[in-house]
N, C-alpha and C positions, 0 to 999 in steps of 0.2 A: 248832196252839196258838193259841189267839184269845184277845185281851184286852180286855177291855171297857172301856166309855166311863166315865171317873169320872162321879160325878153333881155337878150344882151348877155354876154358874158358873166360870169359871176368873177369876181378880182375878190383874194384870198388876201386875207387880212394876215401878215407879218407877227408874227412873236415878239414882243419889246427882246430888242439886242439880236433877233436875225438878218444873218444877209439878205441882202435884194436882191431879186431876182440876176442871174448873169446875162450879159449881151448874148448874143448869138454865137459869137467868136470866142469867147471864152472857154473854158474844158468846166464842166463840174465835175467835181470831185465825189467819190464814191464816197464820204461821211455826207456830204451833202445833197447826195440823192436821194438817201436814206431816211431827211431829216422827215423825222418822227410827228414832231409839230401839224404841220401843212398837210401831210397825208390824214390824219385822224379830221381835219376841217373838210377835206374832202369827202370821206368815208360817209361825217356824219350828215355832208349835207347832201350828197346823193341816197343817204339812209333815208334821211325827211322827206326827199321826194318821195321814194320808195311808199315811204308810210301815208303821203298825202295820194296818192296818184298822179304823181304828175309822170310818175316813169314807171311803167306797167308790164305785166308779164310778157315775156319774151321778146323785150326790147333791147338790143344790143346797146351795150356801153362800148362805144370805139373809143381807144385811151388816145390818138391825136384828139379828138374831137373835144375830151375830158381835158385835156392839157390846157387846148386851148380856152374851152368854156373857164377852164380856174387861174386860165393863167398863169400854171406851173409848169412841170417837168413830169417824163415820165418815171421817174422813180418815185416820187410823190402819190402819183396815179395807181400803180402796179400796187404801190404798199395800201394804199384806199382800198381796192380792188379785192385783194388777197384778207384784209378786215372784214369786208362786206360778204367773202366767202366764208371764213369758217363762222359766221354766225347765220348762214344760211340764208341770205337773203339774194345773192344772187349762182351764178351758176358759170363756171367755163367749160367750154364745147373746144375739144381738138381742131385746128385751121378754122375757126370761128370767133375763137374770144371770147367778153364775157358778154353773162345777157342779165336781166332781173329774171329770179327763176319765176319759174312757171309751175305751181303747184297742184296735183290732180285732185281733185275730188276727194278719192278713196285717202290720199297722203294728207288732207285737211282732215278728213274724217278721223285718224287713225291720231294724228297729234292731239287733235282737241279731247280722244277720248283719254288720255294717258293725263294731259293736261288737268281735264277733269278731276281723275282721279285723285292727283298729286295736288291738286287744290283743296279738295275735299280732307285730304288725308294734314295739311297743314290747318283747315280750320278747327280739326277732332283735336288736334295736339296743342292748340294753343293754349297760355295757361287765363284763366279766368279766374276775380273781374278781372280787365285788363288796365294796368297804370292811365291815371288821369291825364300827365302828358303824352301818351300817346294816345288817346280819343282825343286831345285837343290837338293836336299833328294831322289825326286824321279829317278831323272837321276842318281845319286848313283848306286840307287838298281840296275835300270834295267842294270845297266854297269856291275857290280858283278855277277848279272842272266847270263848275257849274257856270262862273259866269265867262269862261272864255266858252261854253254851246253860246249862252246869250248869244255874245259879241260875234260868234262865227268863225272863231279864232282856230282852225285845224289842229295848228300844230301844237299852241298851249292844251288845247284837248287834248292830246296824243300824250304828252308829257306828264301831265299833272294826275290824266287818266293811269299810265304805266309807274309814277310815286305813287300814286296810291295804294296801289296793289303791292307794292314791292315791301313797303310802310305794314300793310295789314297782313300779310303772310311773314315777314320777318319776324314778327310775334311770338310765328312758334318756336322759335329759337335754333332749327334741328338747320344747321349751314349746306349739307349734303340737301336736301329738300329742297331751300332755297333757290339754289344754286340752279337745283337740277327745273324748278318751273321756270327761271327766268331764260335759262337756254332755249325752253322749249316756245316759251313766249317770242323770242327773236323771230325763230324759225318761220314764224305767220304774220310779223309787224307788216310784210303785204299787203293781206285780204284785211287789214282794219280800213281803208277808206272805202270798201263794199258797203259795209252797212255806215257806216258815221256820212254816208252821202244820205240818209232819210232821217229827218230829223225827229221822226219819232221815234227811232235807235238811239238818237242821243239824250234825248228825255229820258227813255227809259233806265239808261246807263245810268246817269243821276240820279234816278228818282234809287235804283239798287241803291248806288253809295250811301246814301241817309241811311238806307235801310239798313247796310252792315255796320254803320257804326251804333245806330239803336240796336243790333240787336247782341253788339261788345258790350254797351253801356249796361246793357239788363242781363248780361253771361248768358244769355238765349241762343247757345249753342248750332240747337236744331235748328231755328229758323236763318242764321248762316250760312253752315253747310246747305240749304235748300236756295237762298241768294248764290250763292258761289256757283250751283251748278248753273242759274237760271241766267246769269251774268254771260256765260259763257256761250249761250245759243245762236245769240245775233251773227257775230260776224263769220262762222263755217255757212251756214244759212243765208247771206246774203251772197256771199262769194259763188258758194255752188249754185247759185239760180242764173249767176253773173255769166261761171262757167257751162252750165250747160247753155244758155241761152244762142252763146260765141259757137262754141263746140260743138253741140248735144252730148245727149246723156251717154257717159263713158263708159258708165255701170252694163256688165258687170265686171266689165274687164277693167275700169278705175283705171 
């Protein structure tokens, strides 16, 4: 399922009590290049692309072209930019600039299996049963995931799909844990619209969710941990068939 890019500028919605943008003539002010606001609306709607496809591996972000698509400044841009880096989702090249990175095979392979792990290792820790309101938090979500696959809704998928998970491993309590899967989660919000474009990946993502929250509601450990790992196969698996396909096969050199 692929979505396409609106057309037209994107115009960046003001803070109640921010200044408006400056004329041309004007000096901004280095607190106001800075401002913190506008760059994070930036960051996270070039993120969304990121995560829908609309802006795909090794495609150069030029920050006039950014300025102008948001209608900002480039201090705005720079500080979006430099976000968008240290959570790994894109890349700057010396006299190039930035790009959306471009991740290999072997470097999907290598997070997912660390990822794996440290999911597994928060399902073993978590304490069972688990509190009624949080299987009723979790039913939430997976009801929202559920009906924005219906509606075809990308990016409420993306969202409700990433509460979820953040929702069900926060369980185990251990913060260092947490922490350390949802960095690593960042790292690949990329390769999620590989597979969420065949919607029988998106079925199946759903039909999982039920599945982990019956198997909290029954403290059925094992069959968790066995959802957790199987949650995880889709989207390395649809990226790499994406990537060799562009590419060919990189292996063994990854």
């Amino acid at each position: 399922m692929t979505v396409s890019r609106t057309a037209g500028p994107k115009r960046v919605r003001r803070l109640a009590g921010t200044a408006a943008k400056p004329q041309a003539s004007e000096t901004i002010s280095p607190a106001r290049a800075r401002e913190p606001g506008i760059a994070h609306v930036v960051a996270t709607s070039l993120e969304e692309d990121i995560v829908l496809g609309r802006r795909h591996p090794r495609e150069r972000l030029i920050e006039q072209d950014l300025c102008e698509h948001f209608n900002t400044h480039r201090g705005d841009v720079r500080l979006a930019l430099f976000e968008l880096e240290k959570k790994g989702l894109i890349q700057r090249i010396p006299n190039r600039g930035a790009m959306v990175r471009d991740l290999t095979p072997r470097e999907v392979t290598e997070i997912y299996a660390v990822r794996e792990e440290l999911e597994v290792m928060a399902a073993r820790i978590l304490p069972l049963p688990v509190d009624a309101s949080d299987l009723t938090k979790l039913d939430e979500l997976q009801s929202k995931h559920s009906a924005a696959v219906d509606a075809g809704d990308m990016l409420t998928v993306f969202y409700t799909n990433l509460h979820f998970h953040q929702t069900l491993f926060g369980l185990c309590g251990n913060a260092c844990l947490i922490e350390t899967i949802e960095r690593l989660a960042q790292k690949v919000f990329g390769i999620r619209s590989y597979a969420n474009a065949f919607p029988e990946a998106l079925d199946s993502a759903r039909r999982d969710h039920v599945e982990m929250v019956r198997a909290l509601r029954a403290a059925r450990r094992d069959d968790l941990i066995a959802l957790t790992r199987r949650h995880l196969k889709p989207s390395p698996e649809a990226y790499i068939r994406a990537y060799e396909r562009r590419f060919g096969n990189p292996f063994p050199g990854g």
